[in-house]
Structures are given as C-alpha cells and as structure tokens.
C-alpha positions as CSV (number, residue, x, y, z in Angstrom):
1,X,135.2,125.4,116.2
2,X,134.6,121.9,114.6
3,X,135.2,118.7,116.6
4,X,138.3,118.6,114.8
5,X,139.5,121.7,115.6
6,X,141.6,120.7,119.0
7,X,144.9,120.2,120.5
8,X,143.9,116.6,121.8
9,X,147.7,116.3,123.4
10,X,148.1,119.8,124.2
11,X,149.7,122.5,123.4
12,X,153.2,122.5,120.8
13,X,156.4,123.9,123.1
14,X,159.8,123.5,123.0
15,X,160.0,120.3,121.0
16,X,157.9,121.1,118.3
17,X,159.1,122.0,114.3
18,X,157.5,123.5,111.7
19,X,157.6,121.6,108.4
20,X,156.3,123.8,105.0
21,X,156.0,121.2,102.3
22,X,156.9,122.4,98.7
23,X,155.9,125.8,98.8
24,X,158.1,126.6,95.9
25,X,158.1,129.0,92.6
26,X,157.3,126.3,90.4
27,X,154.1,125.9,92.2
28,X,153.0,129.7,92.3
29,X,153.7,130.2,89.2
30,X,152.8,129.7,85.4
31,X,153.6,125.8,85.4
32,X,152.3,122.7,84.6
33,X,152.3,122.2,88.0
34,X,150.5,125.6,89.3
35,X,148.6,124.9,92.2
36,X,145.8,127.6,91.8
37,X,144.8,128.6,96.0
38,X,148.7,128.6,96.9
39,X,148.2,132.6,97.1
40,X,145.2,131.3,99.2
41,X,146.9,129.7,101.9
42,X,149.6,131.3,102.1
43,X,148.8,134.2,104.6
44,X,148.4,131.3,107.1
45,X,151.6,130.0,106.6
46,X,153.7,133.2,106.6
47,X,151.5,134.0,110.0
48,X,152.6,130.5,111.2
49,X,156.4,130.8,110.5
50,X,156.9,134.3,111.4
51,X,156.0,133.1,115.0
52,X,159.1,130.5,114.7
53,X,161.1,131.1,112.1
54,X,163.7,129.4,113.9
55,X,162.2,126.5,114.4
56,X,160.7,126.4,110.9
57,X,162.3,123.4,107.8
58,X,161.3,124.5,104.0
59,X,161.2,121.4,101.8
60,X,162.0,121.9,98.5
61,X,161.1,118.9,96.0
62,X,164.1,119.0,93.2
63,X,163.1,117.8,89.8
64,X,165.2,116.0,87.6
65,X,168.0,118.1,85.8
66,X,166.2,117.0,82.1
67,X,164.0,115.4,80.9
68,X,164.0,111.4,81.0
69,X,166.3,111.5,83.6
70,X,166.1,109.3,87.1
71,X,165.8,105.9,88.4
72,X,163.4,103.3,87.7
73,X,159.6,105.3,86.9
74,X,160.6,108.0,87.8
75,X,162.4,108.2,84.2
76,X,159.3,107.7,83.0
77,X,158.0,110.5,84.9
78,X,160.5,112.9,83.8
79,X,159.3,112.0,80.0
80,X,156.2,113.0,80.9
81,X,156.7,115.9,82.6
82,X,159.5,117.0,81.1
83,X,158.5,120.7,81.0
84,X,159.1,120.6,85.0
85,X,162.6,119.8,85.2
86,X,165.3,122.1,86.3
87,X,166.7,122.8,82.6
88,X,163.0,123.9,81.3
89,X,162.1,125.6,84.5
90,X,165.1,127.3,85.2
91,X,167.0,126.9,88.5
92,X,165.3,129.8,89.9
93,X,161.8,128.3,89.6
94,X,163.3,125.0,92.6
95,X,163.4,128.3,94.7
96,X,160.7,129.3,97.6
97,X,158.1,131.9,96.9
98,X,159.7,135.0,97.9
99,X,157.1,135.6,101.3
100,X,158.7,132.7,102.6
101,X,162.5,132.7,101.4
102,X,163.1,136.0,103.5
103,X,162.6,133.7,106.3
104,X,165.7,131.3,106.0
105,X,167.7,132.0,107.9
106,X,167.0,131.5,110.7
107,X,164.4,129.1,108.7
108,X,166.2,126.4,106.5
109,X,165.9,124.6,104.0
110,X,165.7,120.9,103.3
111,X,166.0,119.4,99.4
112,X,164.4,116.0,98.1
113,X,164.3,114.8,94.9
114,X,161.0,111.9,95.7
115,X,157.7,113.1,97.9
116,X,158.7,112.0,101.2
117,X,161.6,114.1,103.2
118,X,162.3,110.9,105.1
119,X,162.7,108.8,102.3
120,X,167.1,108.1,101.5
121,X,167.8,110.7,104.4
122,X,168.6,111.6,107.8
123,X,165.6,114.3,108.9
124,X,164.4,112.0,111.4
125,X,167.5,111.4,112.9
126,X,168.5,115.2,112.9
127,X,165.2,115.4,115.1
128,X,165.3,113.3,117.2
129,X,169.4,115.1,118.1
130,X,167.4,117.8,118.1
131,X,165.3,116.9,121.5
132,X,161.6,117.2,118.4
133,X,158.8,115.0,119.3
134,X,156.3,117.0,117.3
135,X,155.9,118.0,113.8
136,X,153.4,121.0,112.1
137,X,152.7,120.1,108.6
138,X,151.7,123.0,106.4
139,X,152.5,123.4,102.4
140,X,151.3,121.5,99.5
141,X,150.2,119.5,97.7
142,X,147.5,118.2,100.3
143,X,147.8,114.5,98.6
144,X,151.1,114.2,97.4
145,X,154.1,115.0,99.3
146,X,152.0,116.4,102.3
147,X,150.7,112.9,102.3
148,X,154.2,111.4,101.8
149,X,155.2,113.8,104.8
150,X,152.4,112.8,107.2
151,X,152.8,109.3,106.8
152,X,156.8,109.3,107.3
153,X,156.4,111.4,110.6
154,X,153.8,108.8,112.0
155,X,156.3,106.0,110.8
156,X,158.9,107.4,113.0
157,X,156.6,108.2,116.1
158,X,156.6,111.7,115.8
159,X,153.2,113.6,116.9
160,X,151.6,115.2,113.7
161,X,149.8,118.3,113.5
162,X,148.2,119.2,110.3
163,X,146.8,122.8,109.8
164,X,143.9,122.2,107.9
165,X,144.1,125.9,106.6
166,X,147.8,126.0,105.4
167,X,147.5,123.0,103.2
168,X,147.1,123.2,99.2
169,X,146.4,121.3,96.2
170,X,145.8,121.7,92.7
171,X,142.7,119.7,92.6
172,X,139.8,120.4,95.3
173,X,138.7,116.5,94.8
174,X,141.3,115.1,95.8
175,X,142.6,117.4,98.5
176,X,138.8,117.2,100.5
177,X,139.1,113.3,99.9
178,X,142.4,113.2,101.6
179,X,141.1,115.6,104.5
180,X,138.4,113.4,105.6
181,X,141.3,110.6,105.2
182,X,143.2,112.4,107.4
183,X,140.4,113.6,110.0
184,X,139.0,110.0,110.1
185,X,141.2,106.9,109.2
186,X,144.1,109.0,110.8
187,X,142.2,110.3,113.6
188,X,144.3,108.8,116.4
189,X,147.5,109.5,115.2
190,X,146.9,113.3,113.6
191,X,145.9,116.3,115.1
192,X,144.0,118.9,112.7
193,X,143.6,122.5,113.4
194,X,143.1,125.8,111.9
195,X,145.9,128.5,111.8
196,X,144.3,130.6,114.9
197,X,143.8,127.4,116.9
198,X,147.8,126.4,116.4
199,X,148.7,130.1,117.1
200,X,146.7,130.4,120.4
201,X,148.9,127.7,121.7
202,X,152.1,128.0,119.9
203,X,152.8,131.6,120.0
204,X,153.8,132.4,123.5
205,X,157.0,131.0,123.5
206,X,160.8,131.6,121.7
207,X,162.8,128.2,121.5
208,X,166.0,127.3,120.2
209,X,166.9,126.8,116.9
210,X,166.6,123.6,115.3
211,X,170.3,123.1,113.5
C-alpha cells in the first residue's frame, strides 16, 4: 500500500455517491476519441458499482448535434472535431458501454454537454437534498472532465475520493502528470485509493437510493 493509498477521513457510508465520468461508447470504441486502456479499467469500475448500484450517477458528455454547432469556442470545437458529434457518431455511440448500462437502473444517468457536471446545473443541489457529503470519482478522461469533475466537487465542499485504478485517459503523459497533481497539490482536499482499498471500506453496507 503506497502512502497514498488511505481513507484519511474514514470510511464512505451512507452519504457517499459514486460518480463514473464519461464512460461512454464513443470512448470504447473506433473514434477519434478512443481512449485505448478503457477495457483496462473497467473491471474496477464494474466491481465498484456493482457494490452500489443504487447509489451510483453515469455522466454522459453530449456532443454537439453537427458539426460547427455551439456557443462561443466551442463552435470552434465542433469544426474541429466534427467527426464526434451526434449526427457522425450516431446516437447510439452518446450511450454507456454496455457492462455499465445494465446497471441503470437503479444507477442513473446524468447528461452534460461541457466537462464539468456542475457547470449550468443542479447536481450539487440534488446532493446536498440528498443528505451526500462525499463523492467517488472514477471514469475518464483522467485530465479532462475527471479533472472538471474533481475540481467542481471541491468547489462545493464535498469530500473527493479518487480511485486511482478506475480512472482513464487517452494519453499516459498527461494522465500520470495530472495524478501527481492530484496526489500532491490536491493532497488536502482529495483522497486517492485503489479499487480494493475503497471496497474494504465501502462494501459492507446497502443505502438508499440517491433520486
């Protein structure tokens, strides 16, 4: 167990919630936007939501409808990746790889069309009805909307709990880079663990659904 490895505030109960970032078809898949070790991770985070299904929230990032579509850059964007919006892709490619989909429901989902889920919504708010203090970040990409994700949950006060295990990328640079970022400079405010560390402590327990 490295140094990192620990629960420094305990163990996750009752208000805890599982947040799987992006773990989508168009990522899995033959895309532009492939990340190549998705398959990799992925046995961690099936393990991690078949404990709590219930208490488990797929995002699901939502391209632009065609290309050169959106506001401001991201029109831009959408010109340049214009073979990852919805009318190249196909609408079944915005879906979640199929190991995870047969989770919702109970799991659910959660749409956004920028990186952050907290960004022009009310997540935090439905959180915070829902009695959660804590938030367990797996998915991908490791720096991108992880990162976006991470950094809304400290905004709002929330406890973070990255599983260092369950997180993906499609560039091994940048994704080690932004795990030192996030076991150093972010030391205080997020916990990171392996899949079997989080289990130990977070699979005892049934809680209610988070609606």
């Amino acid at each position: 167990m490295s140094k990192n490895d620990i629960l420094r505030y305990g163990a996750p109960g009752e208000t805890a919630v599982h947040i799987c970032v992006d773990m989508q078809r168009m990522f899995a898949e033959g895309s532009e936007w492939k990340m190549p070790w998705l398959e990799r991770v992925l046995p961690n985070i099936v393990s991690i939501t078949s404990t709590h299904p219930e208490r488990t929230i797929f995002t699901r990032f939502i391209p632009a409808q065609k290309p050169g579509q959106g506001v401001g850059m991201w029109r831009h964007y959408y010109v340049r990746w214009g073979s990852m919006t919805i009318d190249q892709l196909g609408p079944e490619k915005i879906g979640l790889v199929p190991d995870l989909a047969k989770f919702v429901p109970p799991a659910r989902t959660y749409d956004k069309h920028v990186y952050s889920p907290w960004t022009g919504s009310d997540l935090h708010q439905q959180l915070r009805s829902a009695g959660i203090d804590t938030v367990i970040i797996t998915g991908g990409e490791t720096d991108v909307c992880v990162l976006a994700t991470m950094l809304g949950a400290i905004d709002w006060g929330f406890r973070v709990i990255l599983v260092t295990d369950a997180l993906c990328s499609s560039a091994d640079e940048t994704h080690d880079a932004m795990m030192n970022v996030y076991m150093n400079r972010f030391g205080e405010q997020v916990e990171t663990v392996t899949t079997q560390t989080l289990l130990e402590s977070w699979q005892g327990t049934r809680h209610r659904k988070v609606s």
